[in-house]
N, CA and C of each residue as an Amber inpcrd file, in Angstrom:
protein
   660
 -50.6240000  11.6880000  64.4610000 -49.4460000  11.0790000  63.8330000
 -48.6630000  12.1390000  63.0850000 -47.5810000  11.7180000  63.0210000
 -46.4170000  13.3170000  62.7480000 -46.5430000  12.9450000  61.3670000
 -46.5550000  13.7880000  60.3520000 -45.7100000  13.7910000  58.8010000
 -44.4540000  13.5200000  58.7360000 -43.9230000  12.7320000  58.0390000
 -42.4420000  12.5330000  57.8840000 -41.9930000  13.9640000  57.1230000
 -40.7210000  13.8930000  57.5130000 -39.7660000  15.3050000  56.6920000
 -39.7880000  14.6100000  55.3130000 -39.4280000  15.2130000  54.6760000
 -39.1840000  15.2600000  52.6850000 -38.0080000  14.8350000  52.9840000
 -36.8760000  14.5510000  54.1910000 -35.7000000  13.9250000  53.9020000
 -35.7890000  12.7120000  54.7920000 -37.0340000  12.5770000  55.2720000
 -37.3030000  11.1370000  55.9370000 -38.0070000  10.4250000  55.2510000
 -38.8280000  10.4870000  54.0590000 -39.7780000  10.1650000  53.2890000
 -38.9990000   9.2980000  52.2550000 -39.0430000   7.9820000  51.9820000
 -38.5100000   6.6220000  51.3000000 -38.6490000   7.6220000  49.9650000
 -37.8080000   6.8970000  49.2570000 -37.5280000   7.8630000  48.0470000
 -38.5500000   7.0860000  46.7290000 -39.3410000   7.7950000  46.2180000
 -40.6200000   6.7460000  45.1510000 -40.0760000   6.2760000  44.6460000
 -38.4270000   6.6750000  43.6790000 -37.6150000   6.1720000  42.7650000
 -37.3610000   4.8560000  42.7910000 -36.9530000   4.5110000  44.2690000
 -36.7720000   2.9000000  44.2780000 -37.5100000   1.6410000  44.1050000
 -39.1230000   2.4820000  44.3850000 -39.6530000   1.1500000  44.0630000
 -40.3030000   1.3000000  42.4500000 -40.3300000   2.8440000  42.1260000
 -40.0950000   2.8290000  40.2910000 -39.0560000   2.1260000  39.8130000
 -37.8830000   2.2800000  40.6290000 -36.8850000   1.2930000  39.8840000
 -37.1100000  -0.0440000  39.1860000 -37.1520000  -0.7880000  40.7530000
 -37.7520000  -1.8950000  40.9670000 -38.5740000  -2.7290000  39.9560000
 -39.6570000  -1.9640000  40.2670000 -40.7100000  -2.3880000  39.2590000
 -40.4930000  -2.5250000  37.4290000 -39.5720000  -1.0170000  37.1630000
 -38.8960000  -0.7930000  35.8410000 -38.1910000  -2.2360000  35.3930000
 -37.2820000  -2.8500000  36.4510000 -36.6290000  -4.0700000  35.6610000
 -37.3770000  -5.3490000  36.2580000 -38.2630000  -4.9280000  37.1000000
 -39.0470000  -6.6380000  37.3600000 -40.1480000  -7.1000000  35.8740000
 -40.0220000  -6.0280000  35.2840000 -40.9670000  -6.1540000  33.7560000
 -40.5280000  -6.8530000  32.9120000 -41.1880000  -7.0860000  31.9770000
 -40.9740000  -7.2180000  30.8280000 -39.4990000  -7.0580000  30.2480000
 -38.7640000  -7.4540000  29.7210000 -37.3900000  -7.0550000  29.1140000
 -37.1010000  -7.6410000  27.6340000 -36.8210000  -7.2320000  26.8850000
 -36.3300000  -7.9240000  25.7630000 -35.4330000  -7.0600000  24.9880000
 -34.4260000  -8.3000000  24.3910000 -33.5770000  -7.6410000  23.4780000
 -34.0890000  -7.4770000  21.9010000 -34.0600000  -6.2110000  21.1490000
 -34.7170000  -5.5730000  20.2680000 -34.1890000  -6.1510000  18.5980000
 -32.3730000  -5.8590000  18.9330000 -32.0190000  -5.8480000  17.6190000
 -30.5340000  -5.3500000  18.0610000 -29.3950000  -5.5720000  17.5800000
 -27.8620000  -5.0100000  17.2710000 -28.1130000  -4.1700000  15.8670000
 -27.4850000  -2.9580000  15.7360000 -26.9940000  -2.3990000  14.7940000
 -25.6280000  -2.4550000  14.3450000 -25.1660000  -2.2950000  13.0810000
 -23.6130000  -1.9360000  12.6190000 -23.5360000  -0.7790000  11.9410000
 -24.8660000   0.1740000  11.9710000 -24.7730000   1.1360000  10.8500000
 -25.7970000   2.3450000  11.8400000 -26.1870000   3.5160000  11.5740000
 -27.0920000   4.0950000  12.3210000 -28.3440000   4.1140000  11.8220000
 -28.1500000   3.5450000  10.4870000 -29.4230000   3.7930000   9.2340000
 -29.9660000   1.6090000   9.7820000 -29.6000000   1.6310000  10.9860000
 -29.9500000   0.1600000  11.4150000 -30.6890000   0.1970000  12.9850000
 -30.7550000   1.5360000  13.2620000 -30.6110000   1.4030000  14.6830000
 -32.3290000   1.5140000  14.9710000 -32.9660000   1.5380000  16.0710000
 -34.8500000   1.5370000  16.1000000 -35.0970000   2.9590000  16.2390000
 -36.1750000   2.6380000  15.9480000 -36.6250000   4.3240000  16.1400000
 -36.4480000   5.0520000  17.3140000 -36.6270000   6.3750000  17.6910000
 -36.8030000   6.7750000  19.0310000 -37.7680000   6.2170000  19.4660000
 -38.1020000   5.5550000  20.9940000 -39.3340000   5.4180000  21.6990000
 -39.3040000   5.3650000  23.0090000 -39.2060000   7.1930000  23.6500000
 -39.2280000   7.0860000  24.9430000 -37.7350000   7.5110000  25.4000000
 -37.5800000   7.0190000  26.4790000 -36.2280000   7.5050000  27.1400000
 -34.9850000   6.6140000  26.9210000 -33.8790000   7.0030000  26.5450000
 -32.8420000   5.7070000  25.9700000 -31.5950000   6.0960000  26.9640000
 -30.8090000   5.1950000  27.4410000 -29.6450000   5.5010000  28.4930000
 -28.5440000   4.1330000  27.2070000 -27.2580000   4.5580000  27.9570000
 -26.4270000   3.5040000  27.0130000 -25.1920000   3.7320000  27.8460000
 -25.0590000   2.5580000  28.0100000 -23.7030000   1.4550000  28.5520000
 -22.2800000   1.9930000  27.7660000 -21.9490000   2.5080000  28.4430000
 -20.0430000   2.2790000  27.6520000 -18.9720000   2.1940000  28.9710000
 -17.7480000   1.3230000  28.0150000 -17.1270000   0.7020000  28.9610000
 -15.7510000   0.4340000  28.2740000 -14.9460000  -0.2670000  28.5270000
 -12.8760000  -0.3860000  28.0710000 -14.1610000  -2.1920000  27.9810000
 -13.3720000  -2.4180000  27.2270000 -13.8220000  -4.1310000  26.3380000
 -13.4780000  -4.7920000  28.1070000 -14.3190000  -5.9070000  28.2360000
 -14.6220000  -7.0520000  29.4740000 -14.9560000  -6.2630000  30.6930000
 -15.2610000  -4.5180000  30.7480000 -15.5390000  -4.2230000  32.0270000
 -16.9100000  -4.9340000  32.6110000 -17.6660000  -5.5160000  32.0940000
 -18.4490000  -6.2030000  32.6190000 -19.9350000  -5.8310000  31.9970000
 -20.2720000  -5.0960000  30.8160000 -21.1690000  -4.1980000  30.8820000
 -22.5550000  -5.6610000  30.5040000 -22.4580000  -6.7880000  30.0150000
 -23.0020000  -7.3690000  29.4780000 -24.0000000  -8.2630000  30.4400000
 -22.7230000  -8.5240000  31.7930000 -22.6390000  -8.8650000  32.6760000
 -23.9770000  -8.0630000  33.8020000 -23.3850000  -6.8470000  33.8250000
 -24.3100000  -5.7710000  34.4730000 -26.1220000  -5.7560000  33.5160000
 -26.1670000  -5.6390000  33.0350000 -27.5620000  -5.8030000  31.9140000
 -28.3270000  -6.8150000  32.4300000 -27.4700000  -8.1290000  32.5460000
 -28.2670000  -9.0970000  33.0130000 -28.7540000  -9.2710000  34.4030000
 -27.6190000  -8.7570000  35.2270000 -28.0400000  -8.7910000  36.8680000
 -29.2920000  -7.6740000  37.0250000 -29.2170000  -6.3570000  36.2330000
 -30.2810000  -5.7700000  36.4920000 -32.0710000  -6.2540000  36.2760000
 -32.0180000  -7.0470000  35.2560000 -32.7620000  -7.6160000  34.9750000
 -33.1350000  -8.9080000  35.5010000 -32.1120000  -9.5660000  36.1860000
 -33.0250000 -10.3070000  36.5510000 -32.5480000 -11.5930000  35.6670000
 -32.1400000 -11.7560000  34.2450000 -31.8680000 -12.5280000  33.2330000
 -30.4200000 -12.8400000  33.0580000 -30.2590000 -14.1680000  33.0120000
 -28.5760000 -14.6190000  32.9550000 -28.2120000 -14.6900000  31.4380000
 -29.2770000 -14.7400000  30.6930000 -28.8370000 -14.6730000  29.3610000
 -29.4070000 -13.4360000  28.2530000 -30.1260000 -12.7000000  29.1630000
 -30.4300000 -10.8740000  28.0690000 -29.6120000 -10.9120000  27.1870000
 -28.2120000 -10.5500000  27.8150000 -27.4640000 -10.0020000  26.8530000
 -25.5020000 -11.3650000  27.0640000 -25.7290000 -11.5390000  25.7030000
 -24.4620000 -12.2350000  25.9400000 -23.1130000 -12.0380000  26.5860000
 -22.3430000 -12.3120000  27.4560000 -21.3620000 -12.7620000  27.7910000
 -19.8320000 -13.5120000  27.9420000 -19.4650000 -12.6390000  27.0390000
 -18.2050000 -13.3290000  26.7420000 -16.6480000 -12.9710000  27.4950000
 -16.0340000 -13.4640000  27.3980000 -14.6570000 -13.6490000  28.4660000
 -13.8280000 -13.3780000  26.8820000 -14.2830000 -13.2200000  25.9140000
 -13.4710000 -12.5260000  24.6500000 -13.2680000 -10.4410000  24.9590000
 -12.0220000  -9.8660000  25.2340000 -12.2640000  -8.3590000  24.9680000
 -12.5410000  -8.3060000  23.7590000 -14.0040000  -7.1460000  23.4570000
 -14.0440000  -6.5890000  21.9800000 -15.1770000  -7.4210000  21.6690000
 -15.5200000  -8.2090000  21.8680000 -16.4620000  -8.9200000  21.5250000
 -17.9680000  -8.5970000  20.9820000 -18.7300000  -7.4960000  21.8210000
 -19.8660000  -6.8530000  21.5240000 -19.2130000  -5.9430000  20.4730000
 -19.5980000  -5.9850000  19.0520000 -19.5010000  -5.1500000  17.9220000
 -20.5720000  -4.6920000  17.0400000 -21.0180000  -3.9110000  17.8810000
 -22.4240000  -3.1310000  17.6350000 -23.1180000  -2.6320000  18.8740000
 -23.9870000  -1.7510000  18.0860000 -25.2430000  -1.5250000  19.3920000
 -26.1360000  -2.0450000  19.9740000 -26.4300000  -2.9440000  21.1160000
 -27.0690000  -3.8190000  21.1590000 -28.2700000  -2.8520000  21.6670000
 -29.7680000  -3.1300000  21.2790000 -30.6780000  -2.5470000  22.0010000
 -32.0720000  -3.6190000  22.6000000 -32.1370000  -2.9440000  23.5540000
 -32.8060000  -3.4300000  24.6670000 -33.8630000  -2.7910000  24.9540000
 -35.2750000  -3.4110000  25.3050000 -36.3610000  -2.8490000  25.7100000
 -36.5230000  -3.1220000  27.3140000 -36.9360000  -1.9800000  28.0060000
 -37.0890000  -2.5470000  29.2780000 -38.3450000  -2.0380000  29.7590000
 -39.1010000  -2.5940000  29.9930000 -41.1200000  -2.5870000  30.5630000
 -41.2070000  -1.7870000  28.6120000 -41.6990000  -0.6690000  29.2290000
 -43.3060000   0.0770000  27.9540000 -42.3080000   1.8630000  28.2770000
 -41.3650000   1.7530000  29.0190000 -40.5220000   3.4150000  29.4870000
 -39.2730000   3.7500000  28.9980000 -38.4510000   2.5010000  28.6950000
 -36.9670000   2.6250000  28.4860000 -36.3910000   1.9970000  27.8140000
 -35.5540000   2.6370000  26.7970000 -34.8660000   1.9960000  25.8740000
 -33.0050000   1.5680000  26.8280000 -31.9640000   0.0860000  27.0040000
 -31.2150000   0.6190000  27.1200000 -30.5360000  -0.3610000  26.0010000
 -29.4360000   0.4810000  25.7550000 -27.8700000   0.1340000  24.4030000
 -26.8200000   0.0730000  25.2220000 -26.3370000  -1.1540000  24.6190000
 -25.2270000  -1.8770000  25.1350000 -23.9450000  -1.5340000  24.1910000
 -23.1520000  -0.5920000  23.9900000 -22.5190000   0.1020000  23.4050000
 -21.4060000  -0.8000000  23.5600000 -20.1550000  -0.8260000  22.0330000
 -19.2560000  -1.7990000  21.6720000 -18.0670000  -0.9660000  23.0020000
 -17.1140000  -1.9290000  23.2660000 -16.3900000  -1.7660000  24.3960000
 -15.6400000  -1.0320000  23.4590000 -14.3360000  -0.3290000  24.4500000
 -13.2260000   0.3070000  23.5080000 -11.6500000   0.2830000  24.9510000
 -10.9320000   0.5590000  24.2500000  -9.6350000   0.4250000  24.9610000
  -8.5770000  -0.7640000  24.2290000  -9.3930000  -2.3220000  23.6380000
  -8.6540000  -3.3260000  23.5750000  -9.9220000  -3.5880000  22.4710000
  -9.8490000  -4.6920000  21.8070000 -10.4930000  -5.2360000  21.1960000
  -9.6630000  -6.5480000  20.6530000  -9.9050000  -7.8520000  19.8740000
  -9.0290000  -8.7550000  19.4830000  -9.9000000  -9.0440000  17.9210000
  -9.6340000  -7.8130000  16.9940000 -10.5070000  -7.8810000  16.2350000
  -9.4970000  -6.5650000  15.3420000  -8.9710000  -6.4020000  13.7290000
  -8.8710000  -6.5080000  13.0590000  -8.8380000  -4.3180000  13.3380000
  -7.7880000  -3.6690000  12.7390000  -8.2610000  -2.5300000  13.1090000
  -9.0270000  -1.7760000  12.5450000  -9.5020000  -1.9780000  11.2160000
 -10.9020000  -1.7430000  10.4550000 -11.9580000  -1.6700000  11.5040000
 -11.8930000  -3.1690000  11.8530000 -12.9080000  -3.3040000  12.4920000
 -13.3450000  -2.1670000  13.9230000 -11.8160000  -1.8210000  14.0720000
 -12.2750000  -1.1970000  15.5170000 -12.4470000   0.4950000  15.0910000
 -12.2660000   0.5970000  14.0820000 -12.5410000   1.9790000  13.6030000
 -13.6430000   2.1040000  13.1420000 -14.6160000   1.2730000  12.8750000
 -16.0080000   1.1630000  12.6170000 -17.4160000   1.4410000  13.8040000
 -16.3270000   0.6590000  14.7650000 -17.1390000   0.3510000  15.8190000
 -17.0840000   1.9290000  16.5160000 -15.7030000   2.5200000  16.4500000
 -15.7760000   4.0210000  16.5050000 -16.4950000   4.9780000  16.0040000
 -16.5910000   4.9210000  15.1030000 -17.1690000   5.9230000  13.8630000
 -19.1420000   5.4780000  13.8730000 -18.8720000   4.3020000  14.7510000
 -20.9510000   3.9960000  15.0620000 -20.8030000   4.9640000  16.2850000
 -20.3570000   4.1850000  17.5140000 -20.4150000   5.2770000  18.5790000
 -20.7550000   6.6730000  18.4010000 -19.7650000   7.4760000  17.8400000
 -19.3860000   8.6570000  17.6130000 -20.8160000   9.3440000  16.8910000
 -21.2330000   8.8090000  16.0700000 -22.5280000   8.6910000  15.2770000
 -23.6540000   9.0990000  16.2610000 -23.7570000   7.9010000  16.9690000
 -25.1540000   7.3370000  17.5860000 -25.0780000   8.8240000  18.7230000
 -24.0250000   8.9610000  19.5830000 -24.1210000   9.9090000  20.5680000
 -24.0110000  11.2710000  20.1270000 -24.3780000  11.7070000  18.9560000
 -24.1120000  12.8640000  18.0850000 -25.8510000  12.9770000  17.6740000
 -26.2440000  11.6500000  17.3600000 -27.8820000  12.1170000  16.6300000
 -28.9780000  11.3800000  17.3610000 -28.5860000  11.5600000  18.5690000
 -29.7010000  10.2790000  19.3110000 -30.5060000  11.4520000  20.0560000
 -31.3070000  12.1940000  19.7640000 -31.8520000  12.8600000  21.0440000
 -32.6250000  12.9970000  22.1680000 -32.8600000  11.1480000  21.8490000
 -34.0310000  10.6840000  23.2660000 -32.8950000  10.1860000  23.8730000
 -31.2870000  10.5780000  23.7940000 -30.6240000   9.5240000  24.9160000
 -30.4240000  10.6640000  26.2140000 -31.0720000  10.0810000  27.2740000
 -30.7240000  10.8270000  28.6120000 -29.5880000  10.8790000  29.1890000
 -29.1320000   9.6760000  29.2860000 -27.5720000   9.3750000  29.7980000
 -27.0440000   8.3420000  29.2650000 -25.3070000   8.1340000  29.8200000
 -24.7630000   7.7780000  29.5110000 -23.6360000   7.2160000  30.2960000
 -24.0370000   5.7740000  31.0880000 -23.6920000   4.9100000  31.8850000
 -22.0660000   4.8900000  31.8450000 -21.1430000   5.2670000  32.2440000
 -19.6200000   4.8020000  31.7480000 -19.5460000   3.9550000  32.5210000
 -19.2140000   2.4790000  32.5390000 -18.9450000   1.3670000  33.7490000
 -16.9730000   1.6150000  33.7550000 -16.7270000   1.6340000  34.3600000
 -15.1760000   1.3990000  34.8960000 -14.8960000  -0.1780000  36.0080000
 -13.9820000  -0.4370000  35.8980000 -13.7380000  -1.4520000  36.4640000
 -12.8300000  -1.4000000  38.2190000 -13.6510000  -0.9510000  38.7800000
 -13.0760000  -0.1910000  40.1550000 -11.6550000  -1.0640000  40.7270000
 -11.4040000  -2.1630000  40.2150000 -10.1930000  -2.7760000  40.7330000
  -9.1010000  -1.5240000  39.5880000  -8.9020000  -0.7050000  38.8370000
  -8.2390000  -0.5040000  38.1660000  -8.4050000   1.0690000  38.0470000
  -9.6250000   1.4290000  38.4620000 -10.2220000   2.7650000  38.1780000
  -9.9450000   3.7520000  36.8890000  -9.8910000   4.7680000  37.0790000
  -9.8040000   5.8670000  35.1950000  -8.6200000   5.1020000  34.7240000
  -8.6920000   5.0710000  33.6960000  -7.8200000   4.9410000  32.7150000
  -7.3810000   5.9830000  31.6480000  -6.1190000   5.5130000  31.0610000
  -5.8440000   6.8310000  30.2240000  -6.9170000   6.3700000  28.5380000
  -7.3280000   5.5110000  28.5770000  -8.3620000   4.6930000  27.5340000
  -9.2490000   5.3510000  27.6120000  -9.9550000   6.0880000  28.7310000
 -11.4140000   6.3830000  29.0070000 -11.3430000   8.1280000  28.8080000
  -9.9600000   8.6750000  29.0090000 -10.3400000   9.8060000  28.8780000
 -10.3970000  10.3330000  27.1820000 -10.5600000   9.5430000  26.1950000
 -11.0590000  10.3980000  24.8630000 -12.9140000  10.3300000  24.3280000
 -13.1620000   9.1580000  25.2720000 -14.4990000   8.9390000  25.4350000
 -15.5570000   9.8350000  26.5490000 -14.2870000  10.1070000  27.5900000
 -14.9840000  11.3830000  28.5160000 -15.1010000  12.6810000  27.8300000
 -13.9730000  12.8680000  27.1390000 -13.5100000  14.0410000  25.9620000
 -14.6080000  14.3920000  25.2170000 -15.3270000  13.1430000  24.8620000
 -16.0870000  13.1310000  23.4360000 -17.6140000  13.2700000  24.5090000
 -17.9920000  13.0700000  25.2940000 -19.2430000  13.1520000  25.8800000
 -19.5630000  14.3860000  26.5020000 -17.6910000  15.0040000  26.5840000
 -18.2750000  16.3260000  27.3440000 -18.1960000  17.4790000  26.3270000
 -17.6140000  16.7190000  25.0700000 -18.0780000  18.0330000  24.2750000
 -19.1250000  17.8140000  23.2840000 -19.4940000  16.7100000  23.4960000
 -20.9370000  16.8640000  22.5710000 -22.5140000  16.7640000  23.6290000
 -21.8850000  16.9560000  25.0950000 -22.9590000  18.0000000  25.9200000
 -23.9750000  16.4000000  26.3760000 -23.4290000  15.3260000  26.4390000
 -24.0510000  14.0460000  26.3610000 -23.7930000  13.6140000  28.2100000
 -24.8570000  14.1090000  28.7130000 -24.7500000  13.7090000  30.4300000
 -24.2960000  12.2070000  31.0850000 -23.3100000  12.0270000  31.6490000
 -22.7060000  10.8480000  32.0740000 -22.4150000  10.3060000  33.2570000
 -22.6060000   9.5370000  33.7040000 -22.3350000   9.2910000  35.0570000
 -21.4350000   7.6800000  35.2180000 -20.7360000   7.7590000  36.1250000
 -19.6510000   6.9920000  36.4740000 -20.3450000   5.6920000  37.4250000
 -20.2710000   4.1360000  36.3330000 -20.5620000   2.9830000  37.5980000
 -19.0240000   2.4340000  38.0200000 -19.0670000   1.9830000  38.9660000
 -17.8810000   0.6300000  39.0690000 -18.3460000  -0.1420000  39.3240000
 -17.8790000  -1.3060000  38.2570000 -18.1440000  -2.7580000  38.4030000
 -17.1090000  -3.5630000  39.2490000 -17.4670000  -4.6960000  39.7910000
 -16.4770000  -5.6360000  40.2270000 -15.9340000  -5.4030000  41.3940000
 -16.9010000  -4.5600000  42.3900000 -16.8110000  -3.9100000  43.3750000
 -16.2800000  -4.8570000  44.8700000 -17.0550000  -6.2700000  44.1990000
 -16.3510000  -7.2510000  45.0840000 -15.0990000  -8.0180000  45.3240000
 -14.6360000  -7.0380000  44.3940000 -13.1020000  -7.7860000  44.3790000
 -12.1680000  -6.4650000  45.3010000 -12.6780000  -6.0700000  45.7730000
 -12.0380000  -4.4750000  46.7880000 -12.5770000  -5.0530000  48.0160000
 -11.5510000  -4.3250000  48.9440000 -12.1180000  -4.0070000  50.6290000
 -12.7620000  -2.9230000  51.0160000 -13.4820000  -2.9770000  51.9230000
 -14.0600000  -1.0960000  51.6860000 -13.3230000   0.1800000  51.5830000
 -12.2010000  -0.3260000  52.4560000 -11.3320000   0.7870000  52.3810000
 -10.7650000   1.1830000  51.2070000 -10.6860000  -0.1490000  50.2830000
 -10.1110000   0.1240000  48.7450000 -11.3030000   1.0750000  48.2260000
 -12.3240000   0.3480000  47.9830000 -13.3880000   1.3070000  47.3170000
 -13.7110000   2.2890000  47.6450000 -14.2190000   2.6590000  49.2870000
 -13.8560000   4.0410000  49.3400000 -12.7300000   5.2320000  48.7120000
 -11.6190000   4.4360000  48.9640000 -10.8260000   5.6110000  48.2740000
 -10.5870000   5.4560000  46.6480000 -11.2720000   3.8910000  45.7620000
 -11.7440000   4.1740000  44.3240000 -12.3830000   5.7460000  44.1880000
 -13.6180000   5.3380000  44.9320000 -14.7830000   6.2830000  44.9610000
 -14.1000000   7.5680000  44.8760000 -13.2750000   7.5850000  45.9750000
 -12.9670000   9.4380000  46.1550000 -12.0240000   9.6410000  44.7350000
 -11.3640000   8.5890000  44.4210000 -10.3300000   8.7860000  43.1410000
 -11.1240000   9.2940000  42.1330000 -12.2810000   8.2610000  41.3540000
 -12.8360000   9.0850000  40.7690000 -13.6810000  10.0110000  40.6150000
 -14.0050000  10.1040000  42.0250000 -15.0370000  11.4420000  41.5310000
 -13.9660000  12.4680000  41.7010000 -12.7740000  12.8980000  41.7080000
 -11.6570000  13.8560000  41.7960000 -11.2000000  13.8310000  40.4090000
 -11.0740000  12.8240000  39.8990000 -10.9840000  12.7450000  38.4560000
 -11.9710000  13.7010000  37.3830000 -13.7380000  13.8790000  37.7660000
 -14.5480000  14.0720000  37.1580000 -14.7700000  15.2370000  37.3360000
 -14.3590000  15.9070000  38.5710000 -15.1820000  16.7700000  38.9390000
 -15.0420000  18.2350000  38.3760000 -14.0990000  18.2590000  37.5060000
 -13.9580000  19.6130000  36.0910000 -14.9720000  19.3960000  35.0840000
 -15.4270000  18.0200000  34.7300000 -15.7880000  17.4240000  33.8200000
 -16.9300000  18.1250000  33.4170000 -17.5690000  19.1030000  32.6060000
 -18.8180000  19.8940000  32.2620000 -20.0910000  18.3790000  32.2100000
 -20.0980000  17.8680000  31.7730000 -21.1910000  16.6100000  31.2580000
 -21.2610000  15.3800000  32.1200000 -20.6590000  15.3780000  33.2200000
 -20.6290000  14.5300000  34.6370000 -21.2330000  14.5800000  35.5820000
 -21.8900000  13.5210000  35.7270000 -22.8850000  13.7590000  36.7370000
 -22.0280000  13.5080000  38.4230000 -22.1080000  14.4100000  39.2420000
 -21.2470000  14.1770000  40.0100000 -20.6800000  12.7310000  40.8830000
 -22.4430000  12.0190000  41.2160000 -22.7390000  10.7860000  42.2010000
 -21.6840000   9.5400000  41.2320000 -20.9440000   8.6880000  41.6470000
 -20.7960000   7.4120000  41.5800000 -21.2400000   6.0820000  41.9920000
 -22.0400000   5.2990000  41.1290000 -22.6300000   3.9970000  41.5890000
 -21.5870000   3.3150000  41.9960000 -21.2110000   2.4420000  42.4170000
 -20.7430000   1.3530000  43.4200000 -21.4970000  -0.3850000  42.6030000
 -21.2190000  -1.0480000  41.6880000 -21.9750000  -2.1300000  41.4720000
 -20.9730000  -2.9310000  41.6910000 -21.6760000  -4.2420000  41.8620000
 -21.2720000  -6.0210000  42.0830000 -22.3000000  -6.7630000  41.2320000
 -21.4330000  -6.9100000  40.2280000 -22.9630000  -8.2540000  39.4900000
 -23.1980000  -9.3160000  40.0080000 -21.6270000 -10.0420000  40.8010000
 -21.9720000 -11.1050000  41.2830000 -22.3380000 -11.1770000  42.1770000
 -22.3560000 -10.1500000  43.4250000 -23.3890000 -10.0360000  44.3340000
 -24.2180000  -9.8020000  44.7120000 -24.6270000  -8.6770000  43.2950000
 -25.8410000  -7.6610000  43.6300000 -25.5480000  -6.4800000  44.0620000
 -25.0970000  -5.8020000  44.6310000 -24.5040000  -4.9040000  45.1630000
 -24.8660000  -3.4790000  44.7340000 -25.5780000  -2.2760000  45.0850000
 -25.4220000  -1.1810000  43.7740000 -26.4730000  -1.1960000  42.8760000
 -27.1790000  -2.3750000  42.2610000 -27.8100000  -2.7810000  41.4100000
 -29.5520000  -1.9680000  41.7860000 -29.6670000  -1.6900000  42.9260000
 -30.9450000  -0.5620000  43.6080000 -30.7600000   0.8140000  43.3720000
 -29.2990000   1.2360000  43.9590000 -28.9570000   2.5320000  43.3020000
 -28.8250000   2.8730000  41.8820000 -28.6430000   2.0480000  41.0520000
 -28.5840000   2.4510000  39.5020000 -29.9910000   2.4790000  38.9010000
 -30.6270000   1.1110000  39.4400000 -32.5200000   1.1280000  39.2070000
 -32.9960000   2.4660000  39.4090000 -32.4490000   3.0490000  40.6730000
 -33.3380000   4.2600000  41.3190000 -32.8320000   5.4130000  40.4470000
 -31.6190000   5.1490000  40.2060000 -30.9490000   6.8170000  39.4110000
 -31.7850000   6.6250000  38.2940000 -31.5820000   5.3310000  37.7940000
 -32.5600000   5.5030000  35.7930000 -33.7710000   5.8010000  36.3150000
 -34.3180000   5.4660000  37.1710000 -35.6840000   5.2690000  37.0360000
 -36.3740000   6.7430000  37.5830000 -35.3710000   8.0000000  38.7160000
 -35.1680000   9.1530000  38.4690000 -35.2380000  10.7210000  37.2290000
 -33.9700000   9.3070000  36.6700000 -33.7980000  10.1230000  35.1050000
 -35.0190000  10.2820000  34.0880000 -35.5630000   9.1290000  34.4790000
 -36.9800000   8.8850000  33.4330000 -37.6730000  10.0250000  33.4450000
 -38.3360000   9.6690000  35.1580000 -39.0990000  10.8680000  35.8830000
 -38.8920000  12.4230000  35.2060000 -37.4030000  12.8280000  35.0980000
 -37.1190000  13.8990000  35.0220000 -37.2040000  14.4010000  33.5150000
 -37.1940000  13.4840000  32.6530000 -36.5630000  13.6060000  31.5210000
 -38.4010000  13.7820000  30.9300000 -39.3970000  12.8350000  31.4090000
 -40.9670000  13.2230000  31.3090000 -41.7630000  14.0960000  31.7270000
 -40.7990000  15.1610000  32.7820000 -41.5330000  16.4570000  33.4140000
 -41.5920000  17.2750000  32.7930000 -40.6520000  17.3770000  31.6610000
 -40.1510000  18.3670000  30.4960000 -41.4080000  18.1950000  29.1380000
């Protein structure tokens, strides 16, 4: 019987993925302050997104759970860090949206000044999920948050949500849009996920990338 090639060989990641969100899951605690947030434990990734890109939405399809993390049809709504346990390996944070908010501008300068915080003194965070909303792709909203990740050296990689509202041909050329957008970007990870919450869609490839990152981030 022949050996498979190393590029014919099923990739372990996916069914680490897999297994990573068929576990255990629970939500931990929201912060408003950093002197609120949990301790380090393990590997931490975190969600950011322009307010309703879906990120709340996405949390739950990965898991498996329609109600993890709340859901609202309000922009601005998540105001804080939400944190999340996933199995006994991974921490993930559901980071406050930005672009829009319907909330008071104190308020949205707070929610700034946590961000800005958390991705400055977190040093178990591996990455840093940006969801975009592929019917709409980069925005001029997203580039002070790309700004801020690539100069505080914070590794990021690009999802699109809402993938089912495109034809392929649209998303293909999303896809090529933004990764042409990124690709100066020092702190960008080159690959783009592709997600659908309401279909599922993508939701294997993002399992497999975290569940990658883990791997990599524990070889060290």
């Amino acid at each position: 019987m022949t050996d498979l090639s190393a590029s014919e060989k099923p990739d372990p990641h996916i069914e680490e993925g897999r297994l990573l969100f068929a576990g255990e899951c629970s939500f931990i605690k929201g912060a408003v302050a950093m002197d609120g947030v949990p301790e380090n434990d393990g590997v931490e990734i975190a969600l950011a997104g322009r307010s309703n890109v879906g990120k709340s939405s996405l949390v739950n399809s990965l898991t498996g759970r329609k109600t993890l993390a709340k859901v609202s049809n309000t922009p601005g709504r998540t105001q804080e860090l939400n944190f999340f346990r996933i199995g006994t390996r991974l921490t993930l944070v559901d980071m406050p949206g930005y672009g829009f908010a319907s909330a008071p501008a104190p308020k949205v300068r707070a929610w700034t000044k946590l961000v800005l915080e958390y991705l400055r003194a977190r040093p178990n965070l591996g990455r840093v999920y940006v969801l975009i909303d592929s019917r709409h792709g980069l925005k001029n909203t997203d580039t002070p948050v790309l700004d801020l990740l690539d100069k505080t050296a914070v590794s990021y990689q690009i999802v699109l949500t809402k993938t089912d509202q495109l034809k392929p041909a649209e998303l293909d050329a999303r896809i090529a849009e933004v990764k042409a957008g990124i690709a100066r970007r020092p702190a960008a990870y080159p690959d783009v996920i592709a997600t659908s919450s309401r279909e599922g869609t993508g939701l294997t490839d993002l399992k497999t990338a975290i569940a990658r990152l883990i791997a990599e981030r524990n070889a060290y």
